[in-house]
N, C-alpha and C positions, 0 to 999 in steps of 0.2 A: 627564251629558255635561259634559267641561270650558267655562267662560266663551267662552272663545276661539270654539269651536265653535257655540257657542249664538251670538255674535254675527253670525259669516260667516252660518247659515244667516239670519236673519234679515232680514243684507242682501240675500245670495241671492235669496232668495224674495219679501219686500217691500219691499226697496230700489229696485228698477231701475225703478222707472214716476216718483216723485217722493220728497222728504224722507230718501235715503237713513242720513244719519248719525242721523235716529231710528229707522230699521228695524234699525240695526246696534245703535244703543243697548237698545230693547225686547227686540230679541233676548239681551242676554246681563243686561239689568235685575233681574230676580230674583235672580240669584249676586251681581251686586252689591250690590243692598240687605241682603244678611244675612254670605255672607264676604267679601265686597270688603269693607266696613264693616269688617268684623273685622281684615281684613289691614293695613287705611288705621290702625286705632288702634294695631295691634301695632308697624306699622314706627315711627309717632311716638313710641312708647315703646319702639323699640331691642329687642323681645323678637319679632317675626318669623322666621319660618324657614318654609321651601320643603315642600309636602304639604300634604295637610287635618289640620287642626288635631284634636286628640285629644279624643271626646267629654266627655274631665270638664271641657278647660277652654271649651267653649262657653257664653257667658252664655245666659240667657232670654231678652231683647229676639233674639239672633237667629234664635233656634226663632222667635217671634212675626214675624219678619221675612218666615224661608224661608216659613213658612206662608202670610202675605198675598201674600209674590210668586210662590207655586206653586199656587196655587186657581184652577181657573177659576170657581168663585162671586163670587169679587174682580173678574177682570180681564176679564170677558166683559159685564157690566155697566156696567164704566167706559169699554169700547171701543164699547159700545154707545151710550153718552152723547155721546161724541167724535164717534161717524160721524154724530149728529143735525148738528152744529154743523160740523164738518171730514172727510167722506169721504176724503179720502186722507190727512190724517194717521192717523186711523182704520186705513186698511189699511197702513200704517208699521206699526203697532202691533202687526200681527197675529204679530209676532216674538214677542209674548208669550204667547200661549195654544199656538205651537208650540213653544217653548221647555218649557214646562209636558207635551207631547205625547212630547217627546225625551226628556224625563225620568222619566215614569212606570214604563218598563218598563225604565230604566237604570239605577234607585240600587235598592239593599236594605234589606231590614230589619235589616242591619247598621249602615250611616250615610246615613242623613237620606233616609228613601221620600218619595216627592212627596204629599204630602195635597194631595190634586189637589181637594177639595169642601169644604175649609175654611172656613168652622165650621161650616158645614151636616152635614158630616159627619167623623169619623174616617179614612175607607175612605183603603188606601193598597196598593199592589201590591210585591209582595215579586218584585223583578226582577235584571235580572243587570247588573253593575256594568259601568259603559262604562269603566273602565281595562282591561281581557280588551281581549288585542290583536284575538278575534275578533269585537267591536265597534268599538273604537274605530278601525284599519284602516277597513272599510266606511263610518264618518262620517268620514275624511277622505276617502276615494274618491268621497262623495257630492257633499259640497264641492266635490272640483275637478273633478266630472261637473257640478254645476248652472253653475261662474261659466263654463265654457269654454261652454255652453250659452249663458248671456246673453251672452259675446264673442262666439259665432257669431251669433245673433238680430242683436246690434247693428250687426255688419257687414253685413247680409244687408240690415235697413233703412234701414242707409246707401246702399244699393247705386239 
């Protein structure tokens, strides 16, 4: 799933009760920590350009990246920690192991499958790529079925 998409649902879904710009943040955290990274160092050095980047020139540190931010062995652990100490930052959070959910069955084993049990295990699902407009359609349609959803709710308990 593109960043963007990974963010809105994030907010979507566990933004609206409190902490919203961390719901939006965890929601698209993982793309960030491995190609947002990447893209942040290309533009300082002037060699950016627009698409996912071509497997040969991915460094290692960002495999090591995508890997810790698509594991739920990583992030169900540390949100686990979080709800001891902050319950609702906690469920802000929960953008992350959906993020990690939205992408299993979206990338291939073409570029970058979700090693979703990192480093516990290998195991990664050879899925169908959310660029197919008969994906990617339906996650925007979801999007703008869930936020008119929370605009309806919120007027409703305004009322």
């Amino acid at each position: 799933m593109d960043t963007l998409s990974h963010a809105l649902w994030g907010y979507g879904l566990f933004g609206y009760k409190r902490y919203a710009a961390l719901a939006l943040f965890f929601g698209a955290m993982p793309d960030l920590i491995s190609f947002g990274a990447l893209m942040f160092l290309h533009i300082i050095q002037g060699i950016w350009h627009p698409g996912p980047p071509p497997l040969e020139i991915i460094p290692s540190w960002l495999v090591t990246n995508y890997s810790l931010g698509h594991s739920f062995a990583i992030c169900l652990p540390i949100i686990g920690l979080v709800a001891l100490w902050r319950k609702p930052i906690a469920f802000a959070m929960l953008g992350w192991p959906f993020h990690i959910m939205l992408d299993f069955p979206f990338h291939s084993f073409k570029y970058f499958p979700t090693p979703m049990f990192w480093p516990i295990s290998d195991f990664k699902v050879d899925g169908i790529p959310w660029s197919h407009w008969y994906i990617w359609l339906p996650n925007v349609a979801g999007i703008i079925l869930l936020f008119q959803y929370r605009k309806y709710n919120k007027r409703r308990q305004q009322r």
